[in-house]
C-alpha positions as CSV (number, residue, x, y, z in Angstrom):
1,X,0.0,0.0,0.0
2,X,2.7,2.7,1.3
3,X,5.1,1.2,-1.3
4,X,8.3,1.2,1.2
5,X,11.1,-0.9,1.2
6,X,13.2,-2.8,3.2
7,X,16.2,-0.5,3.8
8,X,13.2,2.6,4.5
9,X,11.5,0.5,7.3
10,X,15.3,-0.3,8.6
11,X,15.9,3.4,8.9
12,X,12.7,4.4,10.1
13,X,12.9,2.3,12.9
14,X,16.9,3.8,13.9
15,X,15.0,7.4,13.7
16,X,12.1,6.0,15.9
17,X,14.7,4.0,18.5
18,X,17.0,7.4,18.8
19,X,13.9,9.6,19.6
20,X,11.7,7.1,21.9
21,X,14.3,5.3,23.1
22,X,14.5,1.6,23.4
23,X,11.7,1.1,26.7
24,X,9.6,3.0,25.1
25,X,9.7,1.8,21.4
26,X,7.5,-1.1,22.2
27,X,4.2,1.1,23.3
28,X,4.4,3.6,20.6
29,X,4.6,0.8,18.2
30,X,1.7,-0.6,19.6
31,X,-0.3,2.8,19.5
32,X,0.9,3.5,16.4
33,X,-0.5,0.4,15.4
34,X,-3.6,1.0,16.6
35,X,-3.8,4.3,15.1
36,X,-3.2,2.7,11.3
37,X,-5.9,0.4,11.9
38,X,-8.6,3.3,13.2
39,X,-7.4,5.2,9.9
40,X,-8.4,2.2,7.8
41,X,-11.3,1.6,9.2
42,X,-12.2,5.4,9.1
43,X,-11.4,5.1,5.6
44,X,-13.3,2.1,5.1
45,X,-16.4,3.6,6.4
46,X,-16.0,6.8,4.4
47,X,-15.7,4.7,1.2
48,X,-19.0,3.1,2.1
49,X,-21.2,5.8,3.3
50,X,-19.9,8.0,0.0
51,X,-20.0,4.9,-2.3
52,X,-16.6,5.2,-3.4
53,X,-16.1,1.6,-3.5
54,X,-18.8,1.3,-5.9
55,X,-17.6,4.3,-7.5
56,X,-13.9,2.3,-7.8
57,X,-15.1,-0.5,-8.7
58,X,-16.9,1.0,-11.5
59,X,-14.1,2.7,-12.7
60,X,-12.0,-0.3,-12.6
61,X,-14.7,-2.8,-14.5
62,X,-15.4,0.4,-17.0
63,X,-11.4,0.4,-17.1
64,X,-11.0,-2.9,-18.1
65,X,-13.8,-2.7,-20.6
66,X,-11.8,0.3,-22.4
67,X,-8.8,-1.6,-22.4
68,X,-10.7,-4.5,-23.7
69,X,-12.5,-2.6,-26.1
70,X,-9.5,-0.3,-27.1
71,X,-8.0,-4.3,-28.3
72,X,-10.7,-5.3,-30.2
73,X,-10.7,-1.4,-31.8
74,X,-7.5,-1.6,-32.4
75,X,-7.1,-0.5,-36.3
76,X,-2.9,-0.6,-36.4
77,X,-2.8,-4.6,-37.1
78,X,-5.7,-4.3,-39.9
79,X,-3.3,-1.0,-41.3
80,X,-0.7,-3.3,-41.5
81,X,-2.6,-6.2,-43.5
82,X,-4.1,-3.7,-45.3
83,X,-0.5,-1.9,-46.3
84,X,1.2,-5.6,-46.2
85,X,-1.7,-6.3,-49.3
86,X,-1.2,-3.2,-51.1
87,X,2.6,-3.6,-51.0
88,X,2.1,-6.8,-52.5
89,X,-0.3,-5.5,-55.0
90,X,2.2,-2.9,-56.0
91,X,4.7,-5.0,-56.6
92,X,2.7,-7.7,-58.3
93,X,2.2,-4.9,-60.5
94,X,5.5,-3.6,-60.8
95,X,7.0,-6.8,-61.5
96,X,3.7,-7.4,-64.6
97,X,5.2,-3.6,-65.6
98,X,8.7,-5.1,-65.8
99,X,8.2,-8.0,-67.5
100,X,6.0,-6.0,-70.2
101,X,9.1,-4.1,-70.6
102,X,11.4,-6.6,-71.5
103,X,9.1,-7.8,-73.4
104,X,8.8,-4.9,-75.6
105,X,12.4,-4.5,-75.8
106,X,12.3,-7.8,-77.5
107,X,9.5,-7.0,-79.5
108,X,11.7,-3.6,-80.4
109,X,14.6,-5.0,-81.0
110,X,12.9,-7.8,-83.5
111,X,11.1,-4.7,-85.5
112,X,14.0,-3.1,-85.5
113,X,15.9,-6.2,-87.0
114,X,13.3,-6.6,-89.5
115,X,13.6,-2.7,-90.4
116,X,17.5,-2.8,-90.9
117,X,16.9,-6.1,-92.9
118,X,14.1,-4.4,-95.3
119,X,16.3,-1.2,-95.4
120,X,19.1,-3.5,-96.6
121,X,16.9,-5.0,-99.5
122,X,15.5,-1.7,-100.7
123,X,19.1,-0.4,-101.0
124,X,19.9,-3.6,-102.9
125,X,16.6,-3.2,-104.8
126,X,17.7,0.9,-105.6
127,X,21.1,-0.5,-107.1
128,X,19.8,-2.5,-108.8
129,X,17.7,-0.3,-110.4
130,X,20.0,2.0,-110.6
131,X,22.1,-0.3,-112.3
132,X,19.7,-1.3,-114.6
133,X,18.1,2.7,-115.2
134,X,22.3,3.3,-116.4
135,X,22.1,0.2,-118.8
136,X,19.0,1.2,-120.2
137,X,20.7,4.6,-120.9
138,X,23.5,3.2,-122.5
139,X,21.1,1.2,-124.5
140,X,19.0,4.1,-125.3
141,X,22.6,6.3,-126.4
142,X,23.4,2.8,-128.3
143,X,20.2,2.6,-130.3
144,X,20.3,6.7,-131.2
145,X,24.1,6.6,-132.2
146,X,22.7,4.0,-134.6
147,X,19.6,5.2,-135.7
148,X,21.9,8.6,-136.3
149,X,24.3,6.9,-138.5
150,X,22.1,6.0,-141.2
151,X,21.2,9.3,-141.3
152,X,24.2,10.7,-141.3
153,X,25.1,8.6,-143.9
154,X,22.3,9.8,-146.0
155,X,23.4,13.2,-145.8
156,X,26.5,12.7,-146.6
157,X,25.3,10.3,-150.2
158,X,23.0,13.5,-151.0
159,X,24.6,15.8,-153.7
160,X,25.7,19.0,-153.0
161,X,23.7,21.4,-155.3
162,X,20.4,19.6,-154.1
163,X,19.1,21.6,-151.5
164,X,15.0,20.8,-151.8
165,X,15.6,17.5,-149.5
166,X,13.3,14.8,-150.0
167,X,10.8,14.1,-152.3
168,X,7.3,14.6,-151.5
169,X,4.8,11.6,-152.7
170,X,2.3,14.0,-155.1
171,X,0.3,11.5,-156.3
172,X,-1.8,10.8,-153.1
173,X,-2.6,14.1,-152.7
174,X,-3.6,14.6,-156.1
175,X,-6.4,12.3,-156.3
């Protein structure tokens, strides 16, 4: 109740030998005695006629009922679920996320294979067009060289001092 140790009574009984003396000590710890019990009683009685013990024990019981309560209440373990699923959510997405990633970079990578690899035929595709466009020009310079020789050649059988050029066919238009 007082809450005092062993070394406190130890001392309080030196203090209580040095001032009543040692004949003495014997009575006033009986009247002291006597007097603890009259004050417990006392407040025994004043508890009852105020109804503090009923007021204590109430406060107690409703005490224990908060604590109870305040248990069942208690919202930091169902945070914790709650935050333990949503980490795992997150990171069940963020791992999804990661994977969809890489597998886009493959998917990238592949397209961009195929891209270099059409690039690759339309440059062999322009060369050789441009190959054959440059044949096809030399053929073309081939074919009027010799379609101007003949000509040339006609010129050059024409006489001089004939300067009307060909003859015209009259008789068609005559008609």
């Amino acid at each position: 109740m007082f809450n005092i140790s062993m070394g406190e009574i130890v001392v309080v009984l030196l203090v209580a030998v040095l001032f009543v003396g040692p004949q003495d000590l014997p009575k006033v710890a009986r009247w002291l005695g006597k007097q603890v019990r009259k004050l417990r009683t006392l407040i025994r009685d004043i508890k009852e006629e105020t109804g503090w013990n009923e007021v204590e024990s109430e406060i107690k019981e409703t005490s224990r009922e908060l604590k109870k309560v305040a248990r069942e209440v208690d919202v930091r373990q169902d945070l914790k679920e709650a935050t333990d699923d949503l980490k795992k959510e997150v990171k069940g997405i963020n791992d999804d996320l990661k994977a969809e990633g890489k597998a886009l970079e493959k998917e990238m990578k592949t397209i961009d294979s195929e891209v270099q690899d059409a690039q690759k035929v339309v440059d062999e595709n322009a060369r050789a067009a441009k190959e054959e466009a440059g044949a096809f020009d030399r053929e073309m310079k081939e074919i009027d060289r010799e379609l101007d020789k003949p000509a040339d050649s006609a010129k050059a059988a024409k006489p001089a001092g004939n300067q009307k050029g060909p003859r015209k066919n009259t008789k068609s238009k005559r008609r």
